[in-house]
C-alpha positions as CSV (number, residue, x, y, z in Angstrom):
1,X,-38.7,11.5,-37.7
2,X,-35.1,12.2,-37.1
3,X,-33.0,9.8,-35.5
4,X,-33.1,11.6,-31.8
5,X,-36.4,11.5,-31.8
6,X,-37.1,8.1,-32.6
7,X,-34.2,7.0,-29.5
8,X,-36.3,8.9,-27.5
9,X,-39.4,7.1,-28.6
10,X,-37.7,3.9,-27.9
11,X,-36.1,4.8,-24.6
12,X,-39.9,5.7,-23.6
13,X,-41.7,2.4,-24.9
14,X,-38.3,0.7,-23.4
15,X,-39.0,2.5,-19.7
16,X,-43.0,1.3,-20.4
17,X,-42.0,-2.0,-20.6
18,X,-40.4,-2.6,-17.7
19,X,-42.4,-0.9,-15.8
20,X,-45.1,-3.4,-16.5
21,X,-42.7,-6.4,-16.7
22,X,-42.3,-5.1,-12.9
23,X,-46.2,-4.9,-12.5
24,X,-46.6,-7.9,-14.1
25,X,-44.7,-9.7,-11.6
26,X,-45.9,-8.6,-8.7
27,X,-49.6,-9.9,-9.9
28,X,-50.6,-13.4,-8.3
29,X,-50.4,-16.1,-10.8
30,X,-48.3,-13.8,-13.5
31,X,-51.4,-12.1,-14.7
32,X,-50.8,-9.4,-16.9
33,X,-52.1,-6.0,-17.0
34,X,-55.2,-6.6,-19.0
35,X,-56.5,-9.9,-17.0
36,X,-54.7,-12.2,-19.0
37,X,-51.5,-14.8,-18.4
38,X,-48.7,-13.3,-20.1
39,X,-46.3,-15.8,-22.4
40,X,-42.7,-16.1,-21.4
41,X,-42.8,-13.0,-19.2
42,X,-43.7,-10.7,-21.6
43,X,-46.9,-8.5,-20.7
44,X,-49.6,-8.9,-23.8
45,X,-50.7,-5.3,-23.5
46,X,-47.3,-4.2,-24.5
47,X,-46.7,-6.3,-27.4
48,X,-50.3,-5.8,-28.8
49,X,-49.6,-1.6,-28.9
50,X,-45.9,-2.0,-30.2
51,X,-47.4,-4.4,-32.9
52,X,-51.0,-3.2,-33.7
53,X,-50.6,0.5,-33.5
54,X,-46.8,1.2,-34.5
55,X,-46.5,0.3,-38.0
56,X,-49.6,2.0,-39.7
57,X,-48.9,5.5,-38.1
58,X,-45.4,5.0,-39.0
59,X,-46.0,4.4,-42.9
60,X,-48.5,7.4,-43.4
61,X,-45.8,9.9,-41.3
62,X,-43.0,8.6,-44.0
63,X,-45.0,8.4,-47.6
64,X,-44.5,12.3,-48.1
65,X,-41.0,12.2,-47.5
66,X,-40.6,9.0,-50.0
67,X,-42.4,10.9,-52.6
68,X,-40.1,14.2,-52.1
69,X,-37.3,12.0,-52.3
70,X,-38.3,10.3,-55.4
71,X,-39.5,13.3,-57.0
72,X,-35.9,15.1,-56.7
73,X,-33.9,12.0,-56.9
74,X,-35.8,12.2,-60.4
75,X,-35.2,15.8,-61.1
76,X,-31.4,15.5,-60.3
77,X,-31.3,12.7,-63.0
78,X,-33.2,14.3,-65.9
79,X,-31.1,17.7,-64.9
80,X,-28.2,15.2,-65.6
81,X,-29.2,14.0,-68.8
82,X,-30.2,17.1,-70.0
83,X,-26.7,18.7,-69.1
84,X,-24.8,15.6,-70.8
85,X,-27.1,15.9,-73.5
86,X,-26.4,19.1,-74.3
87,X,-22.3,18.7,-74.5
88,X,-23.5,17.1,-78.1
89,X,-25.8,19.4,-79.2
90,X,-29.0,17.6,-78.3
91,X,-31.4,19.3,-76.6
């Protein structure tokens, strides 16, 4: 995910938030969206999709991209070798 798109992301999940930190505080008795109190005015819907469904889809998006990075990271460096190798006659 390129940088752009992940400050979108954020300015999106940023502009959820307060929407529901206003919500929230309309509601009698500072209940939050779901029914229940929210902890230092911070809805527990929100923090309960930001935590529970962020990382996971995150790590499964990036392992392909690791992998290509290792693999050519790992060509450049036997490339390398073989090059510097071969200066002596060694192949």
């Amino acid at each position: 995910m390129s940088r752009s798109a992940r400050w979108k992301e954020d300015r999106i999940r940023e502009r959820i938030y307060l929407e529901q930190l206003k919500h929230t505080e309309t509601l009698p008795n500072g209940a939050g969206l779901n029914g229940a109190n929210s902890q230092g005015g911070t809805p527990v819907l929100f923090l309960q999709q930001t935590f529970a469904s962020r990382s996971p889809n995150r790590r499964k998006k990036r392992l392909p991209w690791n992998i290509l990075r290792v693999a050519l990271l790992a060509a450049w460096v036997a490339i390398c070798v073989w090059v510097y190798l071969g200066q002596f006659g060694i192949h």
